[in-house]
C-alpha positions as CSV (number, residue, x, y, z in Angstrom):
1,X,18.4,-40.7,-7.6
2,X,18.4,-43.8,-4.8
3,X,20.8,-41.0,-2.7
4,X,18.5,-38.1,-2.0
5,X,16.5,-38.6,0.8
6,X,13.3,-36.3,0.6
7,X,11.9,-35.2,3.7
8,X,8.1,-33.0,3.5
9,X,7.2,-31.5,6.7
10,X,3.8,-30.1,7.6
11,X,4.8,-27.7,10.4
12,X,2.6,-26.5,13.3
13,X,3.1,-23.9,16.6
14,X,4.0,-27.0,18.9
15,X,4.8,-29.9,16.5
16,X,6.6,-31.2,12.8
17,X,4.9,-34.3,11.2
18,X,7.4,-35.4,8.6
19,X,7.6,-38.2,6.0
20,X,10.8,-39.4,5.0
21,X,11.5,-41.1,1.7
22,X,14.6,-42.0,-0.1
23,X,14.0,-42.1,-3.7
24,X,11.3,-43.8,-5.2
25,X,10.6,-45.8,-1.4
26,X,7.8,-46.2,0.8
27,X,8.1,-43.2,3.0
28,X,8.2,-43.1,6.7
29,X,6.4,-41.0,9.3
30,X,8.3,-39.5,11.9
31,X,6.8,-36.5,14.2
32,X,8.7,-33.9,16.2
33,X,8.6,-31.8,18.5
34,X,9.1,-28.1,17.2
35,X,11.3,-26.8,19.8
36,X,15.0,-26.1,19.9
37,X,15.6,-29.2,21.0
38,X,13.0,-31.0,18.8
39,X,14.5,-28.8,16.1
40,X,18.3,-30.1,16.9
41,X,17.2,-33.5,17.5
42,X,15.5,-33.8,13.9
43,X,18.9,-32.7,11.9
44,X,20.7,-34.7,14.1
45,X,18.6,-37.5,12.6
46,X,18.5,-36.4,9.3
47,X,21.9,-36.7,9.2
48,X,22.0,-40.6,10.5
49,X,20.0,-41.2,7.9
50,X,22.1,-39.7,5.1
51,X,25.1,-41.1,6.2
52,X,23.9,-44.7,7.1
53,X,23.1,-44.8,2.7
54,X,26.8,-43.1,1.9
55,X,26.3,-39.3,2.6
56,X,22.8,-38.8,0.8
57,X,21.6,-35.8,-0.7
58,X,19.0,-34.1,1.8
59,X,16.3,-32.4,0.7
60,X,13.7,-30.5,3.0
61,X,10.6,-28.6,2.0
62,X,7.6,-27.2,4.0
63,X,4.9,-24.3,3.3
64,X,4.9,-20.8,3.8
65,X,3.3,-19.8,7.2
66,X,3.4,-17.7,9.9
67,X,6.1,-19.1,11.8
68,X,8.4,-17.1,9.0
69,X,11.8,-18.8,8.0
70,X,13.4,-19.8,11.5
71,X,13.4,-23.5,10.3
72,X,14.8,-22.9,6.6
73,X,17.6,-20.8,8.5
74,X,18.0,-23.5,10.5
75,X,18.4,-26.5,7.8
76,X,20.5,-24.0,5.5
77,X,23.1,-23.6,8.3
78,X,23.1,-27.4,9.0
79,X,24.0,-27.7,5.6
80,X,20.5,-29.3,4.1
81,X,18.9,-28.4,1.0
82,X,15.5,-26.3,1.8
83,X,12.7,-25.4,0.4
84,X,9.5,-23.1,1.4
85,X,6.4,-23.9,-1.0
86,X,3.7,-21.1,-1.5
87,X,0.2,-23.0,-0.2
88,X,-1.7,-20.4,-2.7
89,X,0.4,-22.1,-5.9
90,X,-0.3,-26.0,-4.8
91,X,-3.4,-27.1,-5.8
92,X,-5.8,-28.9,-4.5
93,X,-9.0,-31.2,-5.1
94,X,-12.2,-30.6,-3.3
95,X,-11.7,-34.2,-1.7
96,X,-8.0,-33.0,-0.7
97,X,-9.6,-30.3,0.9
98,X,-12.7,-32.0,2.6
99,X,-10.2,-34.7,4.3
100,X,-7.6,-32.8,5.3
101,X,-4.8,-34.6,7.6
102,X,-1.5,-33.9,9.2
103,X,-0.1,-37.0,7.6
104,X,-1.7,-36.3,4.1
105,X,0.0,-32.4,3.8
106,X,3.3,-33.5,4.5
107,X,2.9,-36.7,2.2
108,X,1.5,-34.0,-0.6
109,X,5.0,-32.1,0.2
110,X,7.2,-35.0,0.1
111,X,5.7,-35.8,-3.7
112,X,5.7,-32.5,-5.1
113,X,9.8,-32.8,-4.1
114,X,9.9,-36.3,-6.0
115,X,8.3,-35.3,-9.0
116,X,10.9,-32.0,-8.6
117,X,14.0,-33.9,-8.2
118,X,13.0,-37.0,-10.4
119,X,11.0,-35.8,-13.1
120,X,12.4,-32.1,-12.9
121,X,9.0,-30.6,-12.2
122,X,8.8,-26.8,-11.2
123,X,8.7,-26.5,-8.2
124,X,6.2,-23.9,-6.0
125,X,8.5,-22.3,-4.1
126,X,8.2,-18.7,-2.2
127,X,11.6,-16.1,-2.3
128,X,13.4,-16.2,0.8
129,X,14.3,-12.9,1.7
130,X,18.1,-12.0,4.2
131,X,16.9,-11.9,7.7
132,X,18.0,-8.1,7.7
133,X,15.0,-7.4,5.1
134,X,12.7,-9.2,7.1
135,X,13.3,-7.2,10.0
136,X,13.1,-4.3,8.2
137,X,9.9,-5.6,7.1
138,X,8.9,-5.3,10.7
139,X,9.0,-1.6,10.8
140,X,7.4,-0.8,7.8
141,X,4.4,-2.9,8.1
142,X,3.9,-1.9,11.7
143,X,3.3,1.5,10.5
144,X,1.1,0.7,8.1
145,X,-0.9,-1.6,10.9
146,X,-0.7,1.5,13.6
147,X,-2.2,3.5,10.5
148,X,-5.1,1.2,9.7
149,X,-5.8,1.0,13.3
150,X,-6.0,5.3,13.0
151,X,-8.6,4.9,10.2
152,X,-10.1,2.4,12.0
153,X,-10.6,4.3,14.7
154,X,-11.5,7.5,13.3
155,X,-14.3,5.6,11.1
156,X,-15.8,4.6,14.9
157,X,-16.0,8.3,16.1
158,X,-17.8,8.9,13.1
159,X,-20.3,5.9,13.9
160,X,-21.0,7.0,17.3
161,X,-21.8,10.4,16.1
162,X,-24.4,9.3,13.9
163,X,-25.5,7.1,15.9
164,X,-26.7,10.1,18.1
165,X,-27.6,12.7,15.2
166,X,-24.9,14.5,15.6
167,X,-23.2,16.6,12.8
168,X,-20.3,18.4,12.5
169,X,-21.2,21.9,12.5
170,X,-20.6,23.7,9.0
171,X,-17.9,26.4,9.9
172,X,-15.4,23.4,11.4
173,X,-15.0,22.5,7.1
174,X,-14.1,19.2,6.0
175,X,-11.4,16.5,7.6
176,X,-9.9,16.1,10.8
177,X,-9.7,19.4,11.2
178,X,-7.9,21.1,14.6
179,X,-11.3,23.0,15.1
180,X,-13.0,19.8,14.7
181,X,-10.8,17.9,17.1
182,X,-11.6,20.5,19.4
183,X,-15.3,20.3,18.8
184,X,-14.9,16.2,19.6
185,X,-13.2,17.3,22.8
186,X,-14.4,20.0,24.5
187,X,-17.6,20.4,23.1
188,X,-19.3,16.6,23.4
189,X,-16.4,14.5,25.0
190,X,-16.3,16.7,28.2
191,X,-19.0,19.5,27.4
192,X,-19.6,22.4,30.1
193,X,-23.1,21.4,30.0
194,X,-24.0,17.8,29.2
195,X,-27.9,18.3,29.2
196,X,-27.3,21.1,25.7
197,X,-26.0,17.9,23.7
198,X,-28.1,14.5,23.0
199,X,-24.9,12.3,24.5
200,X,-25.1,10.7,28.1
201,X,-22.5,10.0,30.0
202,X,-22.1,6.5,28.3
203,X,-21.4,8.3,25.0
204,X,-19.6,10.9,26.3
205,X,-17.3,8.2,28.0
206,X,-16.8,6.2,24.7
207,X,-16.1,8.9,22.4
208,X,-13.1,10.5,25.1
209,X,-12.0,7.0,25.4
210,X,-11.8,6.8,21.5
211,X,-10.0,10.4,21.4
212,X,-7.3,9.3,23.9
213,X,-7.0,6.1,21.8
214,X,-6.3,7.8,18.6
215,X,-4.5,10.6,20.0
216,X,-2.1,7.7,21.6
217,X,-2.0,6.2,18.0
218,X,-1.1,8.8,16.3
219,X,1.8,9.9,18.5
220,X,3.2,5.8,17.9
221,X,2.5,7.2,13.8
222,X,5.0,10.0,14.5
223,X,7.4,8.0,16.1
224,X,7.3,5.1,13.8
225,X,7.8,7.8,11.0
226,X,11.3,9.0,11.8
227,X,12.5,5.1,12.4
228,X,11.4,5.0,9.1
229,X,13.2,8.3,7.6
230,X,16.3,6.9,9.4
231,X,15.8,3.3,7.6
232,X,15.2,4.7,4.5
233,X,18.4,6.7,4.2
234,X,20.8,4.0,5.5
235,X,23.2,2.7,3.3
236,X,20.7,0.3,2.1
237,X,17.8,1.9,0.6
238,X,19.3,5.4,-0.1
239,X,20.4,4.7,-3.7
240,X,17.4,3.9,-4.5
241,X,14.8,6.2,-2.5
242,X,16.7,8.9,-3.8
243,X,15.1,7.8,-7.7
244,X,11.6,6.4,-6.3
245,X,10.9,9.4,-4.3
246,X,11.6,11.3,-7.7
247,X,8.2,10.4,-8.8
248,X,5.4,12.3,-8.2
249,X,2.9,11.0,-5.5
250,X,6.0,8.4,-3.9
251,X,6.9,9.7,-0.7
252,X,9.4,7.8,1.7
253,X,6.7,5.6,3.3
254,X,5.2,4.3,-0.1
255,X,9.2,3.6,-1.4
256,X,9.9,2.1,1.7
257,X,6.8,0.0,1.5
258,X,7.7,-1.0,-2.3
259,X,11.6,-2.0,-1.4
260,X,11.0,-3.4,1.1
261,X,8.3,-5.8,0.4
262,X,9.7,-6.7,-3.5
263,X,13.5,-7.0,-1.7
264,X,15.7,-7.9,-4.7
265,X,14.4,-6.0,-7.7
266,X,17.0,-7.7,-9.9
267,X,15.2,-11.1,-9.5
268,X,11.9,-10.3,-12.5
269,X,13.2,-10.7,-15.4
270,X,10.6,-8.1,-17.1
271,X,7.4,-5.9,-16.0
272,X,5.4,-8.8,-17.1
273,X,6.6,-10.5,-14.0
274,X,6.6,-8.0,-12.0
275,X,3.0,-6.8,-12.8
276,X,1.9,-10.5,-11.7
277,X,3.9,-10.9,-8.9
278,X,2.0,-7.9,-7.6
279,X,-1.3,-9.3,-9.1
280,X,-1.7,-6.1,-11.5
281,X,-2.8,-8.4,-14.4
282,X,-5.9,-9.9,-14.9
283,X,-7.1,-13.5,-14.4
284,X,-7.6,-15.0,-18.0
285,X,-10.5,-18.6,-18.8
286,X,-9.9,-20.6,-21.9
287,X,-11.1,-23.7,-22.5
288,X,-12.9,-25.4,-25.4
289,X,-14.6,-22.8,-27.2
290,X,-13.9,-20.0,-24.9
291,X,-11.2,-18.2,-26.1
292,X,-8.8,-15.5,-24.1
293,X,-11.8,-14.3,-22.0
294,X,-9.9,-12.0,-19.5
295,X,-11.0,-11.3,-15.4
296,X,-10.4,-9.5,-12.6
297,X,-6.8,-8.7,-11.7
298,X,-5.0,-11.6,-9.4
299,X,-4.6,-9.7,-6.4
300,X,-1.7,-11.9,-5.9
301,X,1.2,-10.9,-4.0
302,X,1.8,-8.4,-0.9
303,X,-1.9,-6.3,-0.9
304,X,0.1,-4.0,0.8
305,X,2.2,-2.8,-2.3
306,X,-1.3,-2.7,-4.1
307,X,-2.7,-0.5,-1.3
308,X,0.7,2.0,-1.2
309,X,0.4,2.0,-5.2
310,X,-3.7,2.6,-5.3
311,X,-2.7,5.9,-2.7
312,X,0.4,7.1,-4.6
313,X,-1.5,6.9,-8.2
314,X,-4.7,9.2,-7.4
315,X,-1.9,11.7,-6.2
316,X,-0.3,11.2,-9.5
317,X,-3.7,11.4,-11.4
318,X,-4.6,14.8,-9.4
319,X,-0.8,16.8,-10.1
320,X,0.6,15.0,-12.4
321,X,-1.0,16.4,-16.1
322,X,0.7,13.5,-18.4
323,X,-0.7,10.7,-15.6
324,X,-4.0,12.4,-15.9
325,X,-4.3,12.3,-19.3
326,X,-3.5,8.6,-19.1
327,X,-6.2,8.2,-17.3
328,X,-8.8,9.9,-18.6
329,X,-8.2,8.3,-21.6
330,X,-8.1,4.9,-20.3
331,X,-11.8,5.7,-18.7
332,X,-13.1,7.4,-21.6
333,X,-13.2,3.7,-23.3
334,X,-15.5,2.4,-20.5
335,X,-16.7,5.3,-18.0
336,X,-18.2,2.5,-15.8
337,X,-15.1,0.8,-15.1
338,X,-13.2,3.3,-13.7
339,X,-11.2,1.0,-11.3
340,X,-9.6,-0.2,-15.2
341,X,-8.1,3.0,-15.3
342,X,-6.8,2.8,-11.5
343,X,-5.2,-0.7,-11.9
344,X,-3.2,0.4,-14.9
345,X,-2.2,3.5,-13.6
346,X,-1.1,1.2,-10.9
347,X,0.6,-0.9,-12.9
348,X,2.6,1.9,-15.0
349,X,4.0,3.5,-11.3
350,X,5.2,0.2,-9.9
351,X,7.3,-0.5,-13.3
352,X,8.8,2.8,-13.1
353,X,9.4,2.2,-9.6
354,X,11.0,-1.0,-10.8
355,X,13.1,0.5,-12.9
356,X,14.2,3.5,-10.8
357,X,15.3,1.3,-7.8
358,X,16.9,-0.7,-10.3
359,X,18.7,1.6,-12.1
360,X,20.0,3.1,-8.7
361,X,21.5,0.2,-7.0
362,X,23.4,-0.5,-10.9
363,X,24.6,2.9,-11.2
364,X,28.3,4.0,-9.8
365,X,28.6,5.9,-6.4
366,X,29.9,8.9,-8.6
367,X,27.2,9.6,-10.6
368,X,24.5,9.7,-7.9
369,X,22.8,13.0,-7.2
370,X,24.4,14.3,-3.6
371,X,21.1,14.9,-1.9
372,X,19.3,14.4,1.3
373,X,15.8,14.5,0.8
374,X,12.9,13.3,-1.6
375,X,11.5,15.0,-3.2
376,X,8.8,14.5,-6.4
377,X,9.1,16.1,-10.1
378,X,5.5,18.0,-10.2
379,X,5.8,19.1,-6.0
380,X,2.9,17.3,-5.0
381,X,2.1,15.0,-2.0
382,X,4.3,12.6,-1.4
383,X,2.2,9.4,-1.7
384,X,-0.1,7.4,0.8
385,X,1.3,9.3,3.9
386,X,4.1,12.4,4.1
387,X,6.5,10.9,5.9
């Protein structure tokens, strides 16, 4: 294994630090500049390198981050072997973590790819996903941001009303109702007399400002919507919206949410690893005399598949009779752990999503169902927001 040069790379905004080892030698430090021209400059070098010992094998790893997979596209097109390592499976000792250093992270890289290429260690590595599904990625998780950012700022109208005693008057019922918007508005916001209502004209002021906000927000909702309709029944994704959106509560947002984020269904092998790439199962301890002594779920994995599954499965549990059954039963074993009940219920949708979408990208063009629109077995809502 003298030809493989290993290179581990702790990568930051402005810079690369990267030690560089061939085989079993003392590596060397070597820090970049992460610009295009740092970027070109570091292959370039690479490639010296690997020649200069008769065409060595390069290998290249760095972690996951938020600078996404620019570099790995990058080093795949220059022809090097890459790899992107999950920082949530590397572990780590409390000293590792108390003396933290540029120069240790990458050396930590570079020996997790020796003891991968010399010992045949496993090795911690994320999916990489085409660039097309990461940038419809984009879209989908820029309406669910727009719609926390609605909650969010409907949960602060609420606060500023109590905040003065103020109480939505009976006969306006329950929500975010027209007549209630109306009574936000006209009533307190801009009021024909501000002395009949306990705000001044600093409250007054905040709550129109947080109206406009959310009016704003909500109109971006609408339009980020019908980007999403269009996504959803491109060649890509129709096959399989067309089964996902079959069952009850999934609605075009919470499939496009599950596809999207999960990419190539095809690549678990059973639910098993589906449910803990999701973090639906539950954190186990046993050592010595403790024995399978199960947890909390993982909450590994993309919270926002957990969040579009937690919405879409109290729709099921309200219209759907055989998911409420499941349920109830499920609780009856431990009425104080109702969230139990929840996480399987969870856990039973996202298989069958599973298997839909999978089912629907295997079957023939022929036998699909010529149709245009979701729609759900029991006709209720379509899942954590109608598109």
């Amino acid at each position: 294994m003298s030809n493989v040069i290993m290179i581990g790379c702790d990568l930051h905004d402005e810079t690369m630090l990267l030690k560089i080892a061939n085989g079993l030698l003392a590596p060397e430090t070597l820090s970049v500049k992460n610009t295009a021209r740092g970027r070109e400059g570091m292959i370039a070098n690479l490639k010296r390198r690997a020649q200069a010992v008769g065409g060595a094998r390069l290998v290249f790893a760095y972690e996951a981050s938020g600078l996404g997979f620019g570099l790995y596209d990058q080093l795949t097109a220059a022809g090097i072997e890459c790899y992107v390592l999950a920082p949530t499976r590397i572990a780590h000792s409390q000293r590792q973590r108390s003396q933290k250093t540029d120069e240790k992270d990458a050396l930590e890289l570079l020996e997790l790819l020796r003891a991968h290429i010399l010992a045949g260690n496993s090795l911690p590595k994320v999916w990489i996903p085409k660039a097309e599904l990461r940038d419809d990625r984009e879209l989908v998780r820029m309406r669910l941001d727009v719609g926390d950012k609605v909650t969010s700022l409907k949960t602060q109208i609420k606060s500023l009303l109590k905040r003065y005693h103020l109480y939505r008057p009976p006969a306006l019922g329950k929500g975010w109702t027209k007549s209630f918007r109306v009574w936000l508005s006209r009533d307190l916001a801009s009021p024909a007399d501000p002395q009949k209502i306990p705000l001044g004209a600093g409250g007054r002021a905040a709550l129109a400002s947080l109206l406009r906000q959310l009016i704003f927000l909500e109109q971006e909702c609408e339009c980020l919507d019908q980007e999403i309709i269009t996504l959803a029944w491109s060649p890509r994704y129709e096959k399989a919206m067309l089964e996902v959106t079959k069952l009850c509560g999934v609605g075009v947002l919470t499939g496009m949410v599950f596809l999207t984020e999960l990419g190539d269904l095809s690549r678990f092998a059973n639910r098993r690893q589906l449910a803990a790439y999701l973090g639906l199962v539950p954190s186990s301890y046993e050592t010595g005399k403790s024995n399978d002594r199960k947890g909390h779920i993982t909450h590994q994995g993309s919270s926002r598949v957990r969040k579009a599954l937690c919405q879409a499965t109290w729709s099921r549990v309200r219209y759907d009779p055989d998911e409420k059954a499941a349920y109830d039963r499920i609780k009856a074993k431990n009425p104080k752990h109702k969230k139990i009940a929840v996480v399987a219920s969870m856990r039973r949708l996202s298989v069958r999503m599973w298997h839909c979408g999978q089912t629907a990208t295997a079957a023939p063009e022929e036998t699909r169902q010529d149709q245009a629109k979701p729609h759900t077995e029991c006709g209720c809502a379509a899942g954590f927001s109608e598109v």
